[in-house]
C-alpha positions as CSV (number, residue, x, y, z in Angstrom):
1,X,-37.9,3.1,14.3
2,X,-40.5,0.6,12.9
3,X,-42.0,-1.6,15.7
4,X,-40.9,-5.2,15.6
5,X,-45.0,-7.6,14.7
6,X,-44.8,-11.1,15.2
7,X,-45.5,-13.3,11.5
8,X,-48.9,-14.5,13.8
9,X,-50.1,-11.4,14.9
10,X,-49.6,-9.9,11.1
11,X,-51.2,-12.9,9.5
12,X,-54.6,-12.2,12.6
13,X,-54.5,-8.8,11.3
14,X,-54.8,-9.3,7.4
15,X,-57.9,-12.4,8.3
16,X,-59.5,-9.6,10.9
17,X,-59.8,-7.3,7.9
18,X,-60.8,-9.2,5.3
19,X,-63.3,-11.6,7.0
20,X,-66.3,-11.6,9.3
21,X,-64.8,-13.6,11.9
22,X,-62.6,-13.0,14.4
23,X,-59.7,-14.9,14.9
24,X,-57.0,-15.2,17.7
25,X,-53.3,-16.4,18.4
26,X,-52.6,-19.4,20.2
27,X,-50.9,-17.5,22.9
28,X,-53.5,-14.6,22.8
29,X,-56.0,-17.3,22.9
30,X,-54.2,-19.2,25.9
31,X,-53.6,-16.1,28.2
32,X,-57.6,-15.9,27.9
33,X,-57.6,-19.0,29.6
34,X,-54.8,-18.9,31.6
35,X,-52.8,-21.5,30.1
36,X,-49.4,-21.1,28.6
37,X,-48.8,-21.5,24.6
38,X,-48.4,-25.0,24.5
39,X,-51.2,-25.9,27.2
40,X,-53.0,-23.9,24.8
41,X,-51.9,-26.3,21.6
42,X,-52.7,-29.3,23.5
43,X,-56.4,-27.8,24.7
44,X,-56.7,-27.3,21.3
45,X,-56.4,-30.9,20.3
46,X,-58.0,-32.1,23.3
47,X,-61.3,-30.6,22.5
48,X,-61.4,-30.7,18.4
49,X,-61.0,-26.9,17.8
50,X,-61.0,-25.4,14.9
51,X,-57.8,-24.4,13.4
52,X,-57.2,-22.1,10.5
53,X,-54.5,-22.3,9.1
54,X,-51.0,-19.9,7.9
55,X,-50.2,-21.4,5.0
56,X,-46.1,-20.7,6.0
57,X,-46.1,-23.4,8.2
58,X,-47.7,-26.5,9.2
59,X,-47.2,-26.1,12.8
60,X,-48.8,-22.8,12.6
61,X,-52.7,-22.1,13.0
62,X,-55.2,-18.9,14.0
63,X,-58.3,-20.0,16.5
64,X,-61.9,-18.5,16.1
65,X,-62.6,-16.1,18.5
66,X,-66.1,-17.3,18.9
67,X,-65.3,-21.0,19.9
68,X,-62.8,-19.7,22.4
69,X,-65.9,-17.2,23.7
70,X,-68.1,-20.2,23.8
71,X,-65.7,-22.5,26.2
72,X,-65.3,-19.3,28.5
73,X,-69.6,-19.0,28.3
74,X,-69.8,-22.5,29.8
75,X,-66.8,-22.1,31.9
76,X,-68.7,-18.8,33.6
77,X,-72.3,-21.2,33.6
78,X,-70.4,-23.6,35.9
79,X,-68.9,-21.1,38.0
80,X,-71.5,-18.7,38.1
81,X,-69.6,-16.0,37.0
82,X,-70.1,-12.9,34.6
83,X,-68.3,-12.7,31.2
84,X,-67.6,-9.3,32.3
85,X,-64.9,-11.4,34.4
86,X,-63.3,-12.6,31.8
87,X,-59.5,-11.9,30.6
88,X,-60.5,-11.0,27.2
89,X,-62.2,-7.5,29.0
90,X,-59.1,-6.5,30.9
């Protein structure tokens, strides 16, 4: 029985393979921050990330991996904690 892949989690999949950086959902990219999907959309507008875009739908974006490792850098700096700490290593 083929396993059922979300459209996002296809469209990370075919950008992770065909280009040097590394690119998250919005929900994979909220749960590393503990925020829900749409805290995670309105983070993402708060503080200018970038979004790339799936060309299926408007609404519809990928987030670098390496802005998202960035906010949890300065988020570990303030708290004195270790990246190893993170989500993103569970």
């Amino acid at each position: 029985m083929q396993e059922f892949k979300d459209w996002n989690l296809k469209v990370k999949e075919t950008f992770n393979a065909t280009s040097k950086e590394v690119v998250l959902t919005v929900t994979e990219a909220g749960r590393t921050l503990g925020l829900s999907k749409d805290n995670m959309k309105q983070y993402v507008e708060k503080h200018k990330l970038t979004k790339i875009p799936i060309s299926r739908s408007v609404h519809r974006y990928l987030l670098l991996k390496s802005e998202l490792d960035q906010i949890l850098d300065n988020r570990f700096d303030d708290y004195s904690l270790s990246p190893k700490d993170s989500l993103l290593n569970r």
